[in-house]
N, C-alpha and C positions, 0 to 999 in steps of 0.2 A: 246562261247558267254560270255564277260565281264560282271563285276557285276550289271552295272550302267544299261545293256538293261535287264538284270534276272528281276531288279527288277521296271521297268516300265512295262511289258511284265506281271508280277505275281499281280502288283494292278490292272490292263486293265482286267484282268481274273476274278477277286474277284468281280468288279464292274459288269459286265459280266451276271455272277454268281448268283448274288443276285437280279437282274431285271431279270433275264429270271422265278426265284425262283416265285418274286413277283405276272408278268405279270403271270406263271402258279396257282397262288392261284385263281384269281380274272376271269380266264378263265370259261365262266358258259360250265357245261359238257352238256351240250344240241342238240341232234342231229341237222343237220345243214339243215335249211329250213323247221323246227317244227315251226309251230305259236303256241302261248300260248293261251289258255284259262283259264276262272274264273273256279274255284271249281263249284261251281254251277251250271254254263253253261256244262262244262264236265257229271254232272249228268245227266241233261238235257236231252244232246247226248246219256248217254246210255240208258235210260231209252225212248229214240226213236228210239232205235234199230240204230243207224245211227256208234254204234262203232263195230267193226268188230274183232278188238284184242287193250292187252294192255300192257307195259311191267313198271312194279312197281319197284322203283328205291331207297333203303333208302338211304339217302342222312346226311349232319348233321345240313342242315337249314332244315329239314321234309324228306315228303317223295315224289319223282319225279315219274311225271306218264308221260309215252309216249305212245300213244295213236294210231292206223290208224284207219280211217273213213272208212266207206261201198264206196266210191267214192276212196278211193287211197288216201288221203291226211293226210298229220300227223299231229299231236295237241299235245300241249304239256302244264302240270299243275302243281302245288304241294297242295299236301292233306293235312290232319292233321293226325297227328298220332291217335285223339279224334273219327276218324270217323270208327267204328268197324261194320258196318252194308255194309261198301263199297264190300268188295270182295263176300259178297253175292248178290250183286248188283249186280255185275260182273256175276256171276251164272247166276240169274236169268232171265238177257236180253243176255245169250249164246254170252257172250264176251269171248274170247279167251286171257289168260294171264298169265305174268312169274313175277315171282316175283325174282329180282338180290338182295342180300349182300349186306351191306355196305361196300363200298371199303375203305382200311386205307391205307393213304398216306404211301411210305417207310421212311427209318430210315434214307436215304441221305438228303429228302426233307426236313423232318421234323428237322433236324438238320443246313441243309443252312436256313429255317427258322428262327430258334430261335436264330442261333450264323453268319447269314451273316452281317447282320449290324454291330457290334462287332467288326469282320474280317475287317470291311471295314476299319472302324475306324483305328483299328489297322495301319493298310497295309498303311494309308494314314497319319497317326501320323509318322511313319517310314521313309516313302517318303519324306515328308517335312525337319523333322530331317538334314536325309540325302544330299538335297539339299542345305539347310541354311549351312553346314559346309564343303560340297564340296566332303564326301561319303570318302575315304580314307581307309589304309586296315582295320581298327579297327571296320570298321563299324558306323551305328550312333552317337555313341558316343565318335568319335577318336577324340574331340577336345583339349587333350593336347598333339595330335601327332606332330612329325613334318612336316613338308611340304616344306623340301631340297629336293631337286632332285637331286638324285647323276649319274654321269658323267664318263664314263667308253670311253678308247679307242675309242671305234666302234661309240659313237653318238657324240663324237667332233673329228673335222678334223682339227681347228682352229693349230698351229702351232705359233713358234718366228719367222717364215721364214712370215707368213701372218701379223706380227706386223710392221708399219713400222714409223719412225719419232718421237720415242721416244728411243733413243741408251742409254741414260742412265739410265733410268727408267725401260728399258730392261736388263739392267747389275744387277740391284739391286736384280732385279726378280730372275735373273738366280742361281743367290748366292744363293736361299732359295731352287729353284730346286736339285740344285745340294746337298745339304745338307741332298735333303731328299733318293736322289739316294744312297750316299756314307756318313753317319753319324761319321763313325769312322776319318777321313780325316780332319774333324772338331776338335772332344773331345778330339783327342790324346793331342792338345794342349789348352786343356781345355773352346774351347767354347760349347756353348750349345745350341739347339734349337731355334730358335725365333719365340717368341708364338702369335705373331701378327705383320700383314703386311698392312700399311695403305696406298691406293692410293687415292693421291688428285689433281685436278687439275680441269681447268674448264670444261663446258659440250663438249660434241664430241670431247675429245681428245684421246678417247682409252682405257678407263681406265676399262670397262667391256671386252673388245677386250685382253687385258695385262693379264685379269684374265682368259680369255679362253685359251689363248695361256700358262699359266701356266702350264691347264688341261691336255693342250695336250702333253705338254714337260714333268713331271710330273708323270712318272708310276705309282701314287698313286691314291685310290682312293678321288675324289672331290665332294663335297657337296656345292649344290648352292640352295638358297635363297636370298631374297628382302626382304627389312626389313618393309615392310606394311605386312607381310606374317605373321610376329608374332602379330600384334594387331588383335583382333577380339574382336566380340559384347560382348563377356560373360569377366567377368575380371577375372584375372588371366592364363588364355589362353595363354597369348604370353610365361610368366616365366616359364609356363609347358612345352610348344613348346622348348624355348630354354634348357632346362633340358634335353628334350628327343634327341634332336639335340644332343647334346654334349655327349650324352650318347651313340648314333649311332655312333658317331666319334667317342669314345676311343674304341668301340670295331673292328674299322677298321682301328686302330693308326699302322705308321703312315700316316696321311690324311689331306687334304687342305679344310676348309671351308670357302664358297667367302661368304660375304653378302652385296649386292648390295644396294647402298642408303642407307648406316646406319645411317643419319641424322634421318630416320624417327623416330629412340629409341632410337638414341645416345645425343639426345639434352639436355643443362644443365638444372639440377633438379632442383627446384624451380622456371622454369622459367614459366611455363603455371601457370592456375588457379586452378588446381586438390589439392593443399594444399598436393603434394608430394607421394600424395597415388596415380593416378592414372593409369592405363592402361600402361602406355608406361612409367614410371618410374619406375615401378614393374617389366617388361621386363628388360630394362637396369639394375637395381639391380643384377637380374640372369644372367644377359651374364659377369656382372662384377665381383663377386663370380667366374663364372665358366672358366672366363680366368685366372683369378690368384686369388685365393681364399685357405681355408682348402687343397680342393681335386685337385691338379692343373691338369688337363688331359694334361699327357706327352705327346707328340707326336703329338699334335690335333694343326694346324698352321692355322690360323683362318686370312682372305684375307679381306677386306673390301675398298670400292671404294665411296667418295664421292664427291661433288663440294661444299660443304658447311665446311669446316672444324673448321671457326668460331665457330658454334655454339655446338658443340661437346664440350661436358662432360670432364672437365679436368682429372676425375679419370679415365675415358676410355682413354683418350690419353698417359699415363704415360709410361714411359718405363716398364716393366713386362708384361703389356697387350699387348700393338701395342710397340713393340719395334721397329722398322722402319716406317719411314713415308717417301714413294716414290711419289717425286712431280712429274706429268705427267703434261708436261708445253706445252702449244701451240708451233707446229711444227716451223722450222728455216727455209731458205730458201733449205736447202739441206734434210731436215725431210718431207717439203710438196713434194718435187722432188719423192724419195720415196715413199712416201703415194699413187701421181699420178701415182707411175710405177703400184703399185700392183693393184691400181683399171682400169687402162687400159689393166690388160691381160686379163679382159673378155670383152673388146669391141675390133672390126676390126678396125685400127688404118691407116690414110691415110699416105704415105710418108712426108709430110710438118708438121706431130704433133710433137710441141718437148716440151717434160716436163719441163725442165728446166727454158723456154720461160714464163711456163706458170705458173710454181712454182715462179718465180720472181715476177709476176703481181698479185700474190693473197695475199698481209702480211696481216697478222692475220686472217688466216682462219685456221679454226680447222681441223681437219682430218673428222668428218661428213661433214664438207661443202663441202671439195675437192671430197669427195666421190658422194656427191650431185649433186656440178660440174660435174662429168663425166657421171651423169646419166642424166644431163639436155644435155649436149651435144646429146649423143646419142639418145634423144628423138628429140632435131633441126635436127639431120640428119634423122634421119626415119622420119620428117615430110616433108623433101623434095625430099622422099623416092632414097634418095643415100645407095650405098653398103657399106660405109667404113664411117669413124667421121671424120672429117677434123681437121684442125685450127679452120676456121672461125668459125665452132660452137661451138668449147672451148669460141672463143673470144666472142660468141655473148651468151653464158649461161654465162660466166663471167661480162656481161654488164649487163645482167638481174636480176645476185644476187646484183652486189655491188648497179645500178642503178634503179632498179626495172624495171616490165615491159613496153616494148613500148604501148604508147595509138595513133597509127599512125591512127587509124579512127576518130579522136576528130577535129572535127570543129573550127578552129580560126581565128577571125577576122586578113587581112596584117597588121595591125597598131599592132595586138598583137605581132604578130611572129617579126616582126621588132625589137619590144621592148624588146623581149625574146633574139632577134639576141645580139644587141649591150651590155645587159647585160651578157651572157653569154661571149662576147670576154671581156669584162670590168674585169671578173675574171681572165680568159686566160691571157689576156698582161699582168696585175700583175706579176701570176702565171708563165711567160718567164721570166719578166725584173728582178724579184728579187731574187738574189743569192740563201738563204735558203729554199724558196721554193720548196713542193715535182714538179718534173716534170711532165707537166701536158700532159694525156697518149689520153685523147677524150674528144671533146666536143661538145653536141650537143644539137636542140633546139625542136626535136621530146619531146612531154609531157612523161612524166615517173610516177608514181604510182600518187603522188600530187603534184610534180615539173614540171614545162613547161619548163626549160630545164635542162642541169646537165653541170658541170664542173670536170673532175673525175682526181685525179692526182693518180699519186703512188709512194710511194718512191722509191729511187734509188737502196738502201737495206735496208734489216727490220732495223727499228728506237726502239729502248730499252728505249730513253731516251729523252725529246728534251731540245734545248738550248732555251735562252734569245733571242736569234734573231729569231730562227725560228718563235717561235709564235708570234715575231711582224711582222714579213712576212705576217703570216697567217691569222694577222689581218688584215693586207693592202690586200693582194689577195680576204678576203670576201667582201671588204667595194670597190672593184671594181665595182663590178655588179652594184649599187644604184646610185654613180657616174657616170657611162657612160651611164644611164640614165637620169641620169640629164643634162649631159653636150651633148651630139646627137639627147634625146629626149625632152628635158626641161619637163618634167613630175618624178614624182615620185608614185609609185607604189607599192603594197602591198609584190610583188614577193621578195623584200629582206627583210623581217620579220625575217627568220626562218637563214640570215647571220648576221643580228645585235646581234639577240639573242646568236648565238653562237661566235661571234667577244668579246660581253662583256663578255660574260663567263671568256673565255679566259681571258682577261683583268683582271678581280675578281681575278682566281685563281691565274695570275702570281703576285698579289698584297698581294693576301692575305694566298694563301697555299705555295708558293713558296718562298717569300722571294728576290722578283727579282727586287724592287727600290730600290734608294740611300736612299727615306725622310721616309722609315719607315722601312730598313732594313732586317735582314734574321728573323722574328718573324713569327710565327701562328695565322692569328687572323681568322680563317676560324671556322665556328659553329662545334661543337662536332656532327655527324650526325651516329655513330658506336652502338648507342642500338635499335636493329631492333624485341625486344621482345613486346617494348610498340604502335611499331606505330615512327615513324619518328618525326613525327610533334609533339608528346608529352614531346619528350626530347630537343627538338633545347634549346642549353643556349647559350647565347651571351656574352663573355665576355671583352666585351669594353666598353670606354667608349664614350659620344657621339663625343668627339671631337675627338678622334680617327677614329672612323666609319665617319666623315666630312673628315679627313685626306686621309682615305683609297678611298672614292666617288672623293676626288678633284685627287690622281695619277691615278684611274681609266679614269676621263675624261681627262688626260694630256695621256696617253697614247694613248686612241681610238682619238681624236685629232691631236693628232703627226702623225699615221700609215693613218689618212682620208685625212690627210693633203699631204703627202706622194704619196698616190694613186691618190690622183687628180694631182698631178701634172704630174702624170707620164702617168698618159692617156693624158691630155691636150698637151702634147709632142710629144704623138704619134697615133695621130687622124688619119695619113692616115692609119698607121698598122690597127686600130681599122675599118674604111670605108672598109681595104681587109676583115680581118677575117668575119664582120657581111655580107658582099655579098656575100662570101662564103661559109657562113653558111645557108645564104637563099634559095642559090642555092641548096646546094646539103644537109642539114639540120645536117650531119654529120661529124665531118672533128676528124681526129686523127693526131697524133705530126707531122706528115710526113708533112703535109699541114699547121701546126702553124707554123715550123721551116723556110719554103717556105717566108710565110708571111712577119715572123720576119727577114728576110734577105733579102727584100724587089725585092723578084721573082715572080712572075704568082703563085699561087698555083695548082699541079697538083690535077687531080681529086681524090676520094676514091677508093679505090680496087675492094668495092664490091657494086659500088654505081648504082642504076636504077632511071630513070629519073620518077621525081612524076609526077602522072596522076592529072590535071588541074580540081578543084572541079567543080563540075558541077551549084553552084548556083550564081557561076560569084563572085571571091571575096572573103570576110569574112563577107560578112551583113546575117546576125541572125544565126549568127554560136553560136553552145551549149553555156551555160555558162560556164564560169573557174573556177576551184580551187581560192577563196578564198586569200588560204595562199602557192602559189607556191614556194615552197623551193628550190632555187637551189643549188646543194651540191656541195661545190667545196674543197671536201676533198683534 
């Protein structure tokens, strides 16, 4: 039995214990089905012959008399000790009686008396303790213990064969493994350990994955903690914890210690409100001493994993402490390839899945998301309960992340869907006609999370970088949608809100972070928005002047102008293209490149792959169909 059930199992007892104690004090020892009479009345009785025996009980509230009646019935009293004339009473009317000792509780009772409350106290002062800090081997009081969990062989399996789509951030790794396997191979020519290894990159790229896989390559033993593990309520806690930490590690040198999230106590000092003393700057204090300090613990290679590397303590960053910093950077087209092989050997894979296909259609997905991907798949297939994961439900959990889900039960008026149609190809023909543009991969006018319909492109291959033209592409392909409602529907509508807003973005930033017009040159006039300790909106400085910021508003509206101007003319040109794609989209509400390319070369479009003819609503129409989204976004990345 573990310590944590002993000691639930030993306060249940004590409490137990002290009520049975209790309920026995307050038990009246009275035989069972005696009624009571008055002293008085009981005299009564014997002095009318009516008692027949009696048996006298000293007691330590008096003295107990139990009594049988001439009829068989028993009665029951207490006397006084004052009354000395009674047992010759008893003589005189030929009552028959015993006279019992006082009984004296034992020396068990009498001691859960006086010392169970006490006990209880105790037992539950301990309890509590115990709980508040999590129980540990020290007992109650282990709270300057550590709380690493060290990592042996037998309970990671995690391996560099299970790491996939980070080859150079794996290369880096392997250098510190192998240094810790063979050390003389190093020193001969004079390097020396490196006392810190910093992985950063963004979230779901692998970078706790990289540290497992360390553990597992790594004959050594590893010590894992998260850096919320060192704060706790009582201060000074965490700089004991890391004491004792580092103290277990030099006796197990040489040893790899991860700590996950070390933002949580590596953030720079003076940056909170604690005026330098508190909690989590007294932690970092000690871990900074004890990586390179007086006492340097040789051999102790301390692993640390964050996505915030900003805000991290210059003195913690320095070379001595984290001598290498390994960026783990969002997967490449051949890194997600990869990632999908390792996370499809635990699903039955149909003949038509090919990674590669599918590694292409996903740029900038981290390696949690691909993993995500393969487990939404698998859930599309087990819900139309098939043996094996297809394609199509790669394609259609892939349509779910980027697009959000389908809302195919959502009632809309034909004047809506119409309007949803012709905007929807309004982005599409842009998105064909104009060179730079990513190619556009589906598009459809089924409603999606807050969008009624989506425009989805992907690039051709992952983009690092984009040009001057692209994003006036990109601004003519959003500023389609608003236009071919204008010009098919003669109305204008709320649904391209959320393409304006990101058409002038764009516009702003090639104005003003880029450096991409003639009349004001390659300068920065973009607000300083990089101090994220006070709050955003506390630090914005603007440093222009106003004829400037009139400068910078007049190339903003010369460009969105130019690329509006652009795309009307280019739908206006190709009105019938635009009449195929929105019938075609009404028809069958889905169409992918296959069907846009048909259009744009002016062919019949053939039908979808996996397309089912919609069931005809039942209330004739779109009259009092739900209300819509407000602000439908249609994303036509």
């Amino acid at each position: 039995m573990n310590n944590q059930w002993f000691s639930k199992i030993a306060v249940w007892l004590v409490i137990a214990l002290v009520l049975f104690t209790v309920f026995k004090q307050f038990d009246t020892r009275g035989a069972a089905g005696a009624n009571y009479l008055g002293y008085s009345e009981f005299l009564q009785e014997v002095r009318s012959n009516r008692i027949k025996a009696a048996t006298i009980q000293e007691g330590q509230g008096g003295t107990e008399i139990i009594a049988t009646t001439t009829d068989d019935r028993r009665v029951r009293t207490t006397a006084t000790y004052l009354d000395r004339g009674l047992v010759g009473d008893l003589i005189a009317y030929n009552v028959k009686f015993d006279v019992k000792p006082r009984e004296e509780g034992s020396l068990l009772m009498t001691l859960l008396v006086s010392w169970g409350p006490m006990l209880l106290l105790i037992g539950v002062w301990i309890y509590f303790m115990r709980q508040m800090q999590g129980g540990g081997k020290g007992g109650a009081f282990s709270f300057g213990k550590s709380k690493a969990r060290m990592l042996d062989e037998n309970n990671n399996t995690v391996t560099f064969a299970d790491v996939a789509g980070c080859d150079e951030a794996k290369e880096e790794v392997k250098e510190v493994v192998d240094f810790l396997k063979d050390p003389q191979k190093f020193q001969k020519l004079g390097g020396r350990i490196p006392r810190g290894l910093l992985l950063v990159g963004p979230p779901g790229t692998g970078k706790t994955l990289l540290a497992k896989g360390i553990a597992g390559e790594a004959k050594v033993p590893f010590f894992s903690i998260s850096g919320s593990d060192f704060v706790e309520m009582f201060v000074g806690v965490g700089a004991a914890r890391v004491r004792d930490m580092f103290e277990n590690a030099k006796k197990n040198a040489p040893c790899i210690i991860f700590i996950d999230e070390i933002d949580a106590v590596g953030r720079h000092r003076g940056a909170g409100l604690g005026g330098g003393n508190d909690e989590r700057e007294q932690t970092l204090n000690q871990m900074l001493v004890e990586m390179d300090g007086f006492e340097t613990n040789l051999g102790v290679i301390v692993v640390a994993a964050t996505n915030r590397p900003d805000i991290l303590d210059a003195a913690l960053l320095r070379p001595g402490r984290f001598d290498r910093q390994v960026y783990v950077t969002l997967p490449d087209i051949r890194g997600r390839e990869q990632i999908l092989n390792v996370h499809m050997r635990k699903v039955p894979l149909g003949q038509d899945v090919n990674p590669s296909v599918i590694a292409r259609g996903t740029p900038g997905m981290s390696g949690a998301d691909l993993a995500n991907l393969c487990n939404d798949a698998a859930l599309m297939a087990a819900r139309r309960n098939a043996r094996v994961v297809e394609m199509q439900d790669f394609e259609k959990a892939k349509d779910k992340i980027f697009m959000g889900p389908e809302r195919k039960s959502m009632v809309m008026p034909e004047e809506e869907r119409r309007n949803t149609a012709y905007h929807e190809s309004g982005h599409a023909l842009i998105g064909k006609m104009l060179p730079k543009c990513d190619p556009v991969h589906k598009v459809t006018i089924i409603p999606r999370g807050r969008a009624l319909g989506v425009t989805m492109s992907l690039p051709a291959q992952d983009r690092y970088s984009y040009d001057r033209e692209y994003m006036l592409n990109q601004i003519s392909m959003l500023f389609g949608g608003r236009i071919a409602e204008e010009v098919f529907m003669n109305q204008m509508t709320t649904g391209a809100s959320n393409d304006f807003e990101r058409a002038t973005q764009i516009a702003r930033d090639m104005v003003m972070r880029y450096g991409m017009t003639d009349a004001l040159g390659p300068m920065v006039y973009a607000e300083n928005e990089g101090e994220v300790f006070l709050g955003r909106s506390v630090t914005k400085t603007t440093n222009m002047s106003e004829q400037t910021m009139q400068k910078v508003d007049g190339e903003v509206r010369r460009i969105i102008d130019e690329q509006y101007n652009l795309a009307r003319r280019l739908i206006e040109e190709n009105k019938d293209k635009m009449h195929a794609m929105a019938k075609a989209l009404l028809e069958w509400e889905t169409i992918d490149s296959e069907q846009l390319d048909d259009i744009m070369a002016g062919k019949e479009p053939r039908p979808p792959k996996d397309w089912t003819p919609r069931k005809p609503p039942s209330s004739g129409g779109g009259s009092g169909g739900a209300p819509v989204a407000t602000d439908p976004a249609p994303t036509a990345a």
